[in-house]
C-alpha positions as a printed Julia matrix, in Angstrom:
381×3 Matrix{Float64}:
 147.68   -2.55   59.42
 147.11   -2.82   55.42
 149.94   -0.99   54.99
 151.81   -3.62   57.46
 150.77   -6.28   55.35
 151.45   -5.28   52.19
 154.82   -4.15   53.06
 155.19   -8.37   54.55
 153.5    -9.28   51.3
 155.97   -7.33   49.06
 159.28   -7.81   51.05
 157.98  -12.21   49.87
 157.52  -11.53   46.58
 160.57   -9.39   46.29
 162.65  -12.57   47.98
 160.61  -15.46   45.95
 161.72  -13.62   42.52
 165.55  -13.52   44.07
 165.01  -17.17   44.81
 163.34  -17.78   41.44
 166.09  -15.79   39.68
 168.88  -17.76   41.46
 167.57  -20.76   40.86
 167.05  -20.11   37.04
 170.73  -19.5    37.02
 171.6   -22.58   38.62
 169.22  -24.24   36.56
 171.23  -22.51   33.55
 174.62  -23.07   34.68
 173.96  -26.79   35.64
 172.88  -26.87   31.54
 175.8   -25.73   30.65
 177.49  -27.87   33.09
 175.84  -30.66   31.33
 177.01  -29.47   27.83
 180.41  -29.35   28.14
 180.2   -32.67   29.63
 178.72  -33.59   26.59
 181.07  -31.69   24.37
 183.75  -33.07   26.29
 182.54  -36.41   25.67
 182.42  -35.82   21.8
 185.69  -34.37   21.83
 187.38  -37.16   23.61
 186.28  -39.39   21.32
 187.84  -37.44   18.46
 191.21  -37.12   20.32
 191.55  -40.69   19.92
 190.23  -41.42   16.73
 192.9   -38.15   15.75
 195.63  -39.94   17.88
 194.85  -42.95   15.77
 195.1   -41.42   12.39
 198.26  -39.38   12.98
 199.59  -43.09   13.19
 198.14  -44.45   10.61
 199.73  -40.8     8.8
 203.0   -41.26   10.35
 203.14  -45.02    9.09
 201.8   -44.46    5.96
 204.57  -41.36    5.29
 207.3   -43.92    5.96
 206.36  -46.04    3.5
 205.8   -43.14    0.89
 209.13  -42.22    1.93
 210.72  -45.52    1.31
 208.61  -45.82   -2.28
 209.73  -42.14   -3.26
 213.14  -42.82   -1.94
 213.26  -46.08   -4.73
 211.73  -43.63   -6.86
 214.07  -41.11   -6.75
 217.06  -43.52   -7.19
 215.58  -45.17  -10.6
 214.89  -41.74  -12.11
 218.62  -41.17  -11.14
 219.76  -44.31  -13.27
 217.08  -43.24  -15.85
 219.04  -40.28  -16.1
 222.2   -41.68  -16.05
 221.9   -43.89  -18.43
 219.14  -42.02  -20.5
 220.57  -43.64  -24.08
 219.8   -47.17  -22.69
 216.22  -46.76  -21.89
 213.2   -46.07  -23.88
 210.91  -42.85  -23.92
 207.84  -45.03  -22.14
 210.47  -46.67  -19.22
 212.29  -42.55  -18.74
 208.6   -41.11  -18.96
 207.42  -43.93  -16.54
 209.75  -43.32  -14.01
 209.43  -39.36  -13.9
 205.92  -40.15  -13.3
 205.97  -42.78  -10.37
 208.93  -40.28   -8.53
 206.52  -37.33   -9.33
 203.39  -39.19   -7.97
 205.28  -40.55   -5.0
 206.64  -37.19   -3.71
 202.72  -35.47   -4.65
 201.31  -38.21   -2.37
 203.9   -37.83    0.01
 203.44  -34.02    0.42
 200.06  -34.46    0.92
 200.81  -37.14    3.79
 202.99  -34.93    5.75
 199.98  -32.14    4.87
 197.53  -34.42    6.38
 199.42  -35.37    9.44
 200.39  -31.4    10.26
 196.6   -30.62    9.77
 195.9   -34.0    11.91
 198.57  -32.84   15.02
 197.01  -29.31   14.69
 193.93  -30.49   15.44
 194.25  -32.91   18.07
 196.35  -30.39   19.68
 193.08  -28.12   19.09
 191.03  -30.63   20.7
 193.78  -31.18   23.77
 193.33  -27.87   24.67
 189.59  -27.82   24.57
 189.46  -30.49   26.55
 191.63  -29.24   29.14
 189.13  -25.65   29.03
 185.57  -27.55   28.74
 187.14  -29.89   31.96
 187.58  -26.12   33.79
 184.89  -25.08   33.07
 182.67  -28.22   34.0
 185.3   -27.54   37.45
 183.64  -24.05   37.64
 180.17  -24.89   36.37
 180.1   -27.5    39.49
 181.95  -25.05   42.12
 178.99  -22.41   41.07
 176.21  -24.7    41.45
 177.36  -25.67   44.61
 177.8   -22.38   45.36
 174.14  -21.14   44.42
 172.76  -24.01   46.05
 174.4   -22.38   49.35
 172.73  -19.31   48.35
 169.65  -20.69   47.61
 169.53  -22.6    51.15
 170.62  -19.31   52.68
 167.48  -17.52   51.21
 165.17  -20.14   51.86
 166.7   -20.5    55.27
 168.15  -17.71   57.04
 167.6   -14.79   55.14
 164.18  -15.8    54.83
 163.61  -15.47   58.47
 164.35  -11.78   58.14
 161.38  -11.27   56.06
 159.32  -13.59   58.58
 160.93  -11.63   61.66
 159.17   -8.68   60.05
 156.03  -10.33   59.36
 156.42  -11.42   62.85
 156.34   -7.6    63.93
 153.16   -7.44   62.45
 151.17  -10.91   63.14
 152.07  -12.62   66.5
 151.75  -16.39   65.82
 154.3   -16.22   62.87
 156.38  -14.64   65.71
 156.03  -17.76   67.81
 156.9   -20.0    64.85
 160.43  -18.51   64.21
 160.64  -18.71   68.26
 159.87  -22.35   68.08
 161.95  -23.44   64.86
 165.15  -21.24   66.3
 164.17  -23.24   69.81
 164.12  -26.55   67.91
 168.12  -25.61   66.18
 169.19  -24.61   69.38
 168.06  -28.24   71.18
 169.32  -29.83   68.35
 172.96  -27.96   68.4
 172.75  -28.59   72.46
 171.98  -31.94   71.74
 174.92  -32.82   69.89
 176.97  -30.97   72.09
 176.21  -33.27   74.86
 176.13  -35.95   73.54
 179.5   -35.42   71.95
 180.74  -34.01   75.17
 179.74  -34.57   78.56
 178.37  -37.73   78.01
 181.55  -39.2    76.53
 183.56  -37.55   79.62
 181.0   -39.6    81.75
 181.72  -42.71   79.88
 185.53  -42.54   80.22
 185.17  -41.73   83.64
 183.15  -45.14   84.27
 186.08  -47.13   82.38
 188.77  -45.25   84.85
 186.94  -45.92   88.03
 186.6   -49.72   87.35
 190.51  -49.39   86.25
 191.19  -47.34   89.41
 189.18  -50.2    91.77
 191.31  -52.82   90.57
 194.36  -51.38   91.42
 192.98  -50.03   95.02
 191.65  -53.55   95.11
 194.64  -54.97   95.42
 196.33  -53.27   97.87
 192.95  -53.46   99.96
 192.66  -49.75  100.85
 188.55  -50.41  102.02
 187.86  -46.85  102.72
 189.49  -45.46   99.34
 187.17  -48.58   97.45
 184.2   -47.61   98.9
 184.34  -44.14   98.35
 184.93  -45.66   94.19
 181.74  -47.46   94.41
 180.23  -44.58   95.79
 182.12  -42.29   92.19
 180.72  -45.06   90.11
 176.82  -45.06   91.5
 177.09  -40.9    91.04
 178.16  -41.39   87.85
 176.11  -43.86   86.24
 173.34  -42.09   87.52
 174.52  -38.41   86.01
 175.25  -40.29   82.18
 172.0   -41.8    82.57
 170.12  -37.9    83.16
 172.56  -36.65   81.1
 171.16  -39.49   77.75
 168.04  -38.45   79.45
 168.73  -34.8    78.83
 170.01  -35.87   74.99
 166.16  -36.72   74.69
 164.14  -34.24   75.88
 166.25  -31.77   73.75
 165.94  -33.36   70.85
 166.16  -37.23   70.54
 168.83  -37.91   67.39
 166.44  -40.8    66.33
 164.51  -38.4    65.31
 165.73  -37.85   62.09
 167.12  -41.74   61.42
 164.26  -43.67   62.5
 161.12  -41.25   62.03
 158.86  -40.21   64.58
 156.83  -43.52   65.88
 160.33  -45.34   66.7
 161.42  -42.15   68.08
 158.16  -41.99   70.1
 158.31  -45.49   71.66
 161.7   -45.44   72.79
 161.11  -42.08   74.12
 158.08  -42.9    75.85
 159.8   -46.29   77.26
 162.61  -44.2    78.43
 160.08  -42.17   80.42
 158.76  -45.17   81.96
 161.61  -46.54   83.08
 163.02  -43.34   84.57
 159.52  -43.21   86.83
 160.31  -46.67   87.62
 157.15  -48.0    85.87
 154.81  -45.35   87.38
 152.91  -43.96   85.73
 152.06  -46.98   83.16
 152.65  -45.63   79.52
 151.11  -47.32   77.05
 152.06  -45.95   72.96
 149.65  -47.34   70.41
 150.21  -46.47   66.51
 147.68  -47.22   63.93
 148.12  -46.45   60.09
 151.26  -46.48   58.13
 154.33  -45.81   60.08
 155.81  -43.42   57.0
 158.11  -40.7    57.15
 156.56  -37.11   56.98
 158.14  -33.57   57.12
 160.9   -32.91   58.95
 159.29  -30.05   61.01
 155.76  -31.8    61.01
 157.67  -34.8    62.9
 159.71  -32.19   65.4
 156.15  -30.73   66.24
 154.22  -33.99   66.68
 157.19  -35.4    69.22
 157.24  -31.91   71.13
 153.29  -31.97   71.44
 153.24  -35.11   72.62
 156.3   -34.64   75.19
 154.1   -31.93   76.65
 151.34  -33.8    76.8
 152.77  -36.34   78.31
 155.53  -33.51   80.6
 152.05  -32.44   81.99
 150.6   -35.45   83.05
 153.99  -36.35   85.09
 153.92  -33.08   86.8
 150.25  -32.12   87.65
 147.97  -35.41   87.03
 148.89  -37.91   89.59
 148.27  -40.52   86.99
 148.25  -44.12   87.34
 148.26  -44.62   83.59
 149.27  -42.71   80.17
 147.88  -43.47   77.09
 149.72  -42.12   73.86
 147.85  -43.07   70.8
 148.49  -42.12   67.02
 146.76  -42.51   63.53
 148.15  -41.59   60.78
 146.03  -41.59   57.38
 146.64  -40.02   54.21
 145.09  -36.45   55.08
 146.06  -36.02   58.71
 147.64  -37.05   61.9
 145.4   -37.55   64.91
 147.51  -37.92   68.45
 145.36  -38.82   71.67
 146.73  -38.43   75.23
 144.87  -39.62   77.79
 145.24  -39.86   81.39
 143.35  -40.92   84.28
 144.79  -38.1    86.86
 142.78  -35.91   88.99
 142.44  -34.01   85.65
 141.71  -29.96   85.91
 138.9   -27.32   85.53
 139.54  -25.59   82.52
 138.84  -22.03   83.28
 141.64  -22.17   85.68
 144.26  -21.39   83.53
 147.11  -19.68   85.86
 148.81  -23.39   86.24
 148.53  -24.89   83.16
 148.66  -21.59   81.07
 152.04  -21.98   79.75
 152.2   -25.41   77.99
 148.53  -25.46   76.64
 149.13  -21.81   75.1
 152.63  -23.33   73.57
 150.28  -26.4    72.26
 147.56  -24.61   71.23
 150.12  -21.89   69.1
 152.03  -25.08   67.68
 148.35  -26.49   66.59
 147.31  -23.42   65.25
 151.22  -22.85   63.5
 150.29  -26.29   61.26
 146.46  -25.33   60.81
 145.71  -28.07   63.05
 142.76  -28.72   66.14
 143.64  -28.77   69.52
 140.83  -30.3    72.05
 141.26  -30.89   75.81
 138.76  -32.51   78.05
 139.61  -32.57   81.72
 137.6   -31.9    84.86
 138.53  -32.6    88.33
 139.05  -36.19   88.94
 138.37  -37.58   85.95
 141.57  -37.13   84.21
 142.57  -35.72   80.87
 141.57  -35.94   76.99
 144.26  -34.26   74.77
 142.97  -34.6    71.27
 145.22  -33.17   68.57
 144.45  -33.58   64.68
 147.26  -32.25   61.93
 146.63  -32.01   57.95
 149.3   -33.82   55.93
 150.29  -31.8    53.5
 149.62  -33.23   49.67
C-alpha cells in the first residue's frame, strides 16, 4: 500500500514540475513577448524620426546642390576670365565650390547612411511584429497545454490514485458526472427545447387557419397538441435544471438556489411548502464548491419529495468567511437511521461529496418527526 502511494505521490510531483516547467516557459516567452513590444515601440519611434531626417537630408541636398551648382559656374568665369580677377576673389571662389561640393558629399553620405537605416529598422519591425505574432500564438498555445495538464491529463494521475484510495475515485466520478450534465444541459436546451418552442408557434399558426374553415374535430385535436406540448417544454426546462441549472455559473449559487427551489414548488403545485432562507454575504465562491452545494441540497431536498410526505421544506444557508453551513429540514414522517437499504444511495453520495470538500455531514431523523440535514463546508482562504 506504501508502495501504492508513493508511486500516486511521485506520478504528482513528476506532473507539478511539467506544469511548473511549462509555465516558466510561458512565463518566459510572454517576457519576451513583452520585449519586442517594447523594442518595437522604440524602433517605431526611430522610423519616423529617420523618415523625418531623410527629408530634412533630401531638402537640405537640393539646396547644396543649387549653392554648388552657383559655385561651380563662378569658378568657371573665375577661370575664364582669370586676368580680370584678383588672387583673393580666384582663391575665394575655389574655396566656396570646394566647400559646397565637401558639404554636399557628406549630405548625400548622410542621407544613404539615413535610408540604410530606416530600411534596417523597416525590416526589424516587420521581424519583432512576427515574432510578437508567434510569442502570442505560443502563449496561447501553452496556456492550452497548461489547462490540459491541470485538467485532463491530470485526471490520469488521479484515476490512478483513484485505483488506490476510493473516495478520490468518487470525486473524478462526480466532476466527470457534473461535465456530462452540463454538456446534456446545453444540448437540450439548445435542442429539444427550441423544437418544442417552434412547435407551440406552428400549432397556434396551424389553429388559425383550421379555425377558419371550422374543421371542430381537427381544432380540438390542436388544443389537445398544444396542452401536450406545453406540458413536455415545461419538464423538458425542468430537466435543463436538475442537470445542471445554466444560472449557475451567471448568477452564483443563492439566485440559482431560489429559482430552483421555486421551480420545485410550483411543479408540486405548492405542496410541499418550500421555504429558502440565506443569511451572510451572498458572494461568489468556487466553481466546484458552488456545483457541490446546489447538488447537496437538490438531494436533500429530491429526498424529502420522494420518501418524507412533507408538508413543509425548509432550505436554509449561512455563509461566513470560514465555511458554508446548509440546513434542510422537513417535517415528514422522517426515518430510523439504521435502516439504510432505502435511503442508502443518496446519503452515501452526500456523505462522499461532504467528505470530498473536508466537510460534516449530520442527519437527524426518526420516525415521525421528520428530518435534520445539517451540512457545514470550509471556504477555502
Amino acid at each position: 500500500m506504501s508502495k501504492n502511494k508513493l508511486t500516486s505521490k511521485v506520478l504528482d510531483e513528476i506532473l507539478d514540475k511539467i506544469i511548473f516547467t511549462v509555465d516558466n516557459s510561458k512565463d518566459e516567452i510572454y517576457q519576451i513577448a513583452e520585449d519586442a513590444r517594447k523594442e518595437y515601440d522604440q524602433l517605431k519611434q526611430e522610423l519616423e524620426q529617420l523618415k523625418m531626417q531623410v527629408i530634412e537630408m533630401i531638402t537640405e541636398g537640393e539646396r547644396l546642390e543649387m549653392h554648388a551648382r552657383l559655385a561651380r559656374q563662378r569658378l568657371s568665369e573665375v577661370s575664364r576670365h582669370f586676368k580680370l580677377y584678383t588672387e583673393p576673389e580666384v582663391k575665394d571662389a575655389y574655396e566656396k565650390a570646394h566647400h559646397l561640393q565637401t558639404k554636399l558629399m557628406i549630405n548625400r553620405q548622410t542621407e544613404a547612411q539615413l535610408r540604410k537605416r530606416r530600411d534596417e529598422v523597416e525590416r526589424r519591425l516587420l521581424a519583432l511584429s512576427e515574432t510578437m505574432n508567434r510569442a502570442d500564438h505560443l502563449v496561447g498555445q501553452i496556456s492550452v497545454v497548461l489547462n490540459y495538464l491541470t485538467s485532463d491529463l491530470r485526471q490520469v494521475g488521479e484515476i490512478v490514485e483513484d485505483a488506490i484510495q476510493k473516495e478520490y475515485f468518487g470525486f473524478r466520478i462526480i466532476e466527470a458526472q457534473e461535465e456530462e450534465r452540463k454538456r446534456l444541459s446545453r444540448e437540450i436546451h439548445d435542442g429539444p427545447a427550441q423544437m418544442l418552442a417552434n412547435v407551440m408557434m406552428r400549432s397556434e399558426l396551424i389553429e388559425r387557419v383550421y379555425r377558419e374553415r371550422s374543421p371542430e374535430e381537427a381544432l380540438q385535436e390542436i388544443r389537445d397538441l398544444r396542452k401536450m406540448v406545453r406540458s413536455a417544454l415545461y419538464e423538458v426546462r425542468r430537466i435543463i435544471y436538475d442537470l445542471r441549472p445554466m444560472a449557475l455559473d451567471d448568477l452564483g449559487l443563492v439566485p440559482t438556489l431560489r429559482k430552483y427551489l421555486g421551480t420545485i414548488e410550483e411543479y408540486n403545485n405548492g405542496h410541499p411548502k418550500i421555504t429558502f432562507i440565506s443569511i451572510g454575504q451572498e458572494k461568489r465562491i468556487l466553481s466546484k464548491l458552488e456545483v457541490a452545494l446546489f447538488r447537496l441540497v437538490q438531494e436533500s431536498v429530491a429526498n424529502a419529495l420522494k420518501h418524507a410526505e412533507a408538508s413543509e421544506i425548509q432550505v436554509k444557508m449561512e455563509t461566513t468567511e470560514q465555511h458554508v453551513i446548509l440546513v434542510v429540514r422537513d417535517n415528514g414522517k422522517g426515518f430510523n437511521q439504521a435502516d439504510k437499504k432505502e435511503h442508502s444511495f443518496g446519503l452515501m453520495g452526500m456523505r462522499e461529496r461532504v467528505d470530498l470538500l473536508d466537510g460534516e455531514l449530520n442527519i437527524t431523523s426518526k420516525a415521525g418527526q421528520g428530518t435534520l440535514i445539517m451540512i457545514k463546508i470550509p471556504l477555502p482562504n
